[in-house]
Every structure is written in structure tokens, then in C-alpha cells.
C-alpha positions in Angstrom: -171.5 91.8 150.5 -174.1 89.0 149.3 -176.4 91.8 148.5 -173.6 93.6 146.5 -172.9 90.4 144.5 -176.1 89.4 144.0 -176.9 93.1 142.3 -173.5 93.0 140.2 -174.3 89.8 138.9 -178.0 90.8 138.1 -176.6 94.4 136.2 -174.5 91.6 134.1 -177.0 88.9 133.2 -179.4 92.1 131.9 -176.6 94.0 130.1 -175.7 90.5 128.4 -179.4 90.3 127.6 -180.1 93.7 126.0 -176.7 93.6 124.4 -177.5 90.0 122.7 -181.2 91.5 121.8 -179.7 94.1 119.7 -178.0 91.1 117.1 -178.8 91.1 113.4 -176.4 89.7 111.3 -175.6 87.7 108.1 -173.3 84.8 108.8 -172.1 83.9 105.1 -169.9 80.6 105.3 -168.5 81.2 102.3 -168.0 85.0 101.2 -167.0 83.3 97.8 -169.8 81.8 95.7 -169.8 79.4 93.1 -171.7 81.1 90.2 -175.1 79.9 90.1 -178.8 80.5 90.8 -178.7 81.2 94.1 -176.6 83.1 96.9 -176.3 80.6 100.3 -175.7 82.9 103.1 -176.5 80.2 105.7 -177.5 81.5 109.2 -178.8 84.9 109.2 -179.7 86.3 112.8 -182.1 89.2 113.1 -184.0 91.2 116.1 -187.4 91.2 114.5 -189.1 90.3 111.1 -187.1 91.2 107.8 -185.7 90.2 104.4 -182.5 89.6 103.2 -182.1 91.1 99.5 -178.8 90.4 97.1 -178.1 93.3 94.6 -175.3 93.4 92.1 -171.7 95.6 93.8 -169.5 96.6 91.6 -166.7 99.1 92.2 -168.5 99.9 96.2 -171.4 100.9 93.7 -174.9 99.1 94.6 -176.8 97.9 91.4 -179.8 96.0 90.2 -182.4 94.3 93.0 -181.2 90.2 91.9 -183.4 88.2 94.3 -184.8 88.3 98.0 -185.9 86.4 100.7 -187.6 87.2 104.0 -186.5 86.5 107.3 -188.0 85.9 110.4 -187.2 87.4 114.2 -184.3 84.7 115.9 -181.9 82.3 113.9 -182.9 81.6 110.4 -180.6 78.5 109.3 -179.4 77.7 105.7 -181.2 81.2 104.2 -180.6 80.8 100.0 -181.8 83.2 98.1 -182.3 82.6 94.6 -180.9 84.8 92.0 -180.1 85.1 87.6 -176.8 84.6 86.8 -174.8 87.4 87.1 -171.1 88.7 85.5 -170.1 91.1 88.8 -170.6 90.4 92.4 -173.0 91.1 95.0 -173.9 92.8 97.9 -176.4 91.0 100.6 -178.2 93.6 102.6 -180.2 92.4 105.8 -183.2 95.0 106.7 -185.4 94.4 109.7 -188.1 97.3 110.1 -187.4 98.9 106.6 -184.0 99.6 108.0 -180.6 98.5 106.8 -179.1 96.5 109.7 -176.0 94.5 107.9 -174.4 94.1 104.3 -172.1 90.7 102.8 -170.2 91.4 100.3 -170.5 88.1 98.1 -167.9 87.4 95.8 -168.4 85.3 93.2 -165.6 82.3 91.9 
């Protein structure tokens, strides 16, 4: 029985582990924006090295490159990425490893 428990409670702790090890993620705040030169998306949570770049979306349509910022592997508190002023909203898209991982839809006030 202690041997049984002990082996359960080890399959958990490791699927908890890999499971948490597979997190990327852009934690916007706000998903509204105050139009201005820069995009505040916050914490951003990736599994390895990346960059977080904001593009105009308009109509599910992605548009012009506006600004970027890289990321590092772990938490990444109170990312900002600086942008122009724009008339439409944006999309933020988070790539670790040249792949896409997440998208924010940022819409702006």
C-alpha cells in the first residue's frame, strides 16, 4: 500500500511538472489600451528564450510589424513594448523558438 502511494504521488508531482514546463503565455491586464506609445502586456510567461511582437489586427486580418520586445525563459514582469500610434488595434504574438506559441488581441480605448 505505502509503495502504491508513494508511486501515485510521484506519477503526479512529475505530470504537474512537465505539464507546468509546457507554459507560454501573455497575461495582458488590461486587453483594452489607452492609445499611446507603448502596449503594457504585463507578465508574459514563456518555456525558453523569445520575443513578444505587436502588429496592427484589423477585421482577424494581421498587419504591419508596430514594435517588439524579447523575452527571456521563466516570468518576465511588466513586459511594454513600445509602439507608433496607431488608428486600429493590435494583435500581440508571443514566439519562443521561431514558433508562435500565444496571441492578445489588444484593443485600443
Amino acid at each position: 500500500m505505502f509503495k502504491t502511494a508513494t508511486l501515485a504521488i510521484a506519477a503526479i508531482a512529475a505530470s504537474a511538472t512537465i505539464a507546468s514546463a509546457n507554459i507560454n503565455d501573455l497575461s495582458n491586464f488590461a486587453m483594452e489600451q489607452d492609445r499611446g506609445n507603448q502596449v503594457e502586456l504585463g507578465l508574459v510567461r514563456a518555456t525558453g528564450d523569445g520575443v513578444v511582437e505587436v502588429y496592427t489586427y484589423h477585421k482577424d486580418e494581421i498587419g504591419t510589424l508596430l514594435g517588439s520586445t524579447n523575452v527571456h525563459a521563466g516570468a518576465n514582469t511588466n513586459v511594454d513594448v513600445q509602439i507608433p500610434r496607431t488608428g486600429v488595434d493590435a494583435i500581440a504574438i508571443l514566439k519562443v523558438n521561431g514558433q508562435t506559441v500565444d496571441t492578445q488581441e489588444i484593443d485600443f480605448n
